[in-house]
FIVEX-39300 format. One line per field, with one value per residue (C-alpha): residue number from 1; z, y, x. Coordinates in steps of 0.02 Angstrom, whole numbers, padded with zeros to 5 digits. Each point is the difference from the previous one (the first is absolute). Layout:
resi (NUM, ...)
zz (Z, ...)
yy (Y, ...)
xx (X, ...)
//
This chain:
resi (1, 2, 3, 4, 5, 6, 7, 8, 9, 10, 11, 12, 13, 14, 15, 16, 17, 18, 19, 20, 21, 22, 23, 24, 25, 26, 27, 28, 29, 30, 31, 32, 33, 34, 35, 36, 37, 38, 39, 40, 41, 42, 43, 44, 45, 46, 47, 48, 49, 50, 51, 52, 53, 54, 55, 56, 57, 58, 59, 60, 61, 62, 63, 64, 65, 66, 67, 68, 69, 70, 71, 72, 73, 74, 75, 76, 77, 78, 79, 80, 81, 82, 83, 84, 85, 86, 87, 88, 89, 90, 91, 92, 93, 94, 95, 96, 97, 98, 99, 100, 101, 102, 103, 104, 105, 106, 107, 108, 109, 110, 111, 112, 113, 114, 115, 116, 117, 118, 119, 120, 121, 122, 123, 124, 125, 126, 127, 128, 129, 130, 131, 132)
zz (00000, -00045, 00104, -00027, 00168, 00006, 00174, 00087, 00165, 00078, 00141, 00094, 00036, -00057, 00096, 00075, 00017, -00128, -00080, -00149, -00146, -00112, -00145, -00063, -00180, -00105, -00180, -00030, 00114, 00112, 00196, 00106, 00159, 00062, 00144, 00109, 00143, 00113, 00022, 00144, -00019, -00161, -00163, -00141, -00092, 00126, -00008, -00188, 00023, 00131, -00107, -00107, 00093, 00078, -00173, -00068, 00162, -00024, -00217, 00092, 00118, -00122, -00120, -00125, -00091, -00112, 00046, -00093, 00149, -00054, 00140, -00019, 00082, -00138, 00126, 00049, -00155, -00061, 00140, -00027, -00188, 00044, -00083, 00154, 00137, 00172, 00100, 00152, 00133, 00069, -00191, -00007, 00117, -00091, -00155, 00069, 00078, -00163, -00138, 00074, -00029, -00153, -00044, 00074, -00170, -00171, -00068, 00075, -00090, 00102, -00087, 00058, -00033, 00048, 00147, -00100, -00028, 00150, 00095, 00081, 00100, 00049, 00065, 00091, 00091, 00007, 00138, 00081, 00061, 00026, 00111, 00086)
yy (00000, 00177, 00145, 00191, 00095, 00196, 00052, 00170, 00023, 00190, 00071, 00191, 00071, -00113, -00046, 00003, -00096, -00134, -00101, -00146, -00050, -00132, -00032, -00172, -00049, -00156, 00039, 00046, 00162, -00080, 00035, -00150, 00081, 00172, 00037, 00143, 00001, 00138, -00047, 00100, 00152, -00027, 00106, 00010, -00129, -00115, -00009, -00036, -00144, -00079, 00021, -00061, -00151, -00032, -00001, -00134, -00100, 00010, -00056, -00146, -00069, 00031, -00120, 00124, -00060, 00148, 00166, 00183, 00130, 00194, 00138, 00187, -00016, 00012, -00031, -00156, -00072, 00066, -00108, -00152, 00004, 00034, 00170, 00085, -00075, -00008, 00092, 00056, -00120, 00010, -00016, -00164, -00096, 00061, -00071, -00183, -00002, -00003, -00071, -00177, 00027, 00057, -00163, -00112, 00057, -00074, 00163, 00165, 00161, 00186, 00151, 00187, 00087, 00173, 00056, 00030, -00214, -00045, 00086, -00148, -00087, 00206, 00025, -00149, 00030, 00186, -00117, -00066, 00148, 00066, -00138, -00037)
xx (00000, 00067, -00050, 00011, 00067, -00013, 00092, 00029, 00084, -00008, 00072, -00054, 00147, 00157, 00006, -00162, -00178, 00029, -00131, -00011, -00140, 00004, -00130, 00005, -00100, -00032, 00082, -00179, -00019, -00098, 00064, 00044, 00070, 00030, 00120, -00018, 00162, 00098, 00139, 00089, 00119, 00115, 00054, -00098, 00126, -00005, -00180, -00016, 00109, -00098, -00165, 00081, 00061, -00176, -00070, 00111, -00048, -00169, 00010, 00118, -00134, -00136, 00092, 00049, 00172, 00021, -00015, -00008, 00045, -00040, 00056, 00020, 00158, 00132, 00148, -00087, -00037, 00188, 00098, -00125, 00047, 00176, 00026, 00053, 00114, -00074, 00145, -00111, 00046, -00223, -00046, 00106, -00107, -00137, 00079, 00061, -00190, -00074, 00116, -00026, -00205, 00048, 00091, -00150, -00102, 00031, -00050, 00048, -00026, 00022, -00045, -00019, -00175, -00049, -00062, -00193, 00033, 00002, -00150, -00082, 00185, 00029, -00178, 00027, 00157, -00067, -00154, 00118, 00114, -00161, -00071, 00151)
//
């Protein structure tokens, strides 16, 4: 089964008041799961890592074995592809947290999409730094 993730992680103050949302769709459109999470106090980077990380969780225990991941952020999606080097020493956990998800699929595709993409996963990790 191949899923379609959209994930946003945001953070108030970065940081600040940190909160995750993950959208995830049948090739189709249709949604399957949303995810809604604060997360604590972390930076706005650290946050869209862990969305991202919860999201690839999730397609894994749904039984998903391919995976399209879209994100608005582009230094994200630029480590995950490789294009930039992860130097910061907190951004390398990130990293070695989610390239061995990453490996678990048999498909694996990361791309960056505009903010205006992405509404739903930022509206709902907008609910949960509100809700915290």
């Amino acid at each position: 089964m191949e899923v379609v993730i959209y994930t946003d992680g945001g953070s108030r103050g970065n940081p600040g008041e940190a909160g995750i949302g993950i959208v995830i769709q049948d090739v189709e459109g249709n949604t399957l799961k949303e995810i809604s999470q604060y997360i604590g106090n972390q930076t706005n980077n650290v946050a869209e890592y862990k969305a991202l990380s919860r999201g690839l969780e999730a397609a894994l225990d749904m039984g998903a074995t391919g995976v399209k991941c879209y994100l608005d952020s582009e230094l994200v999606t630029k480590q995950i592809k490789g294009e930039y080097k992860v130097k910061n020493e907190g951004m390398i956990t990130m990293y070695n947290m989610v390239m061995p998800l990453v490996k678990k699929f048999s498909k694996f595709h990361i791309e960056h999409v505009r903010r205006e993409h992405n509404k739903k996963a930022d509206a709902l990790a907008n609910k949960a730094m509100d809700e915290k």
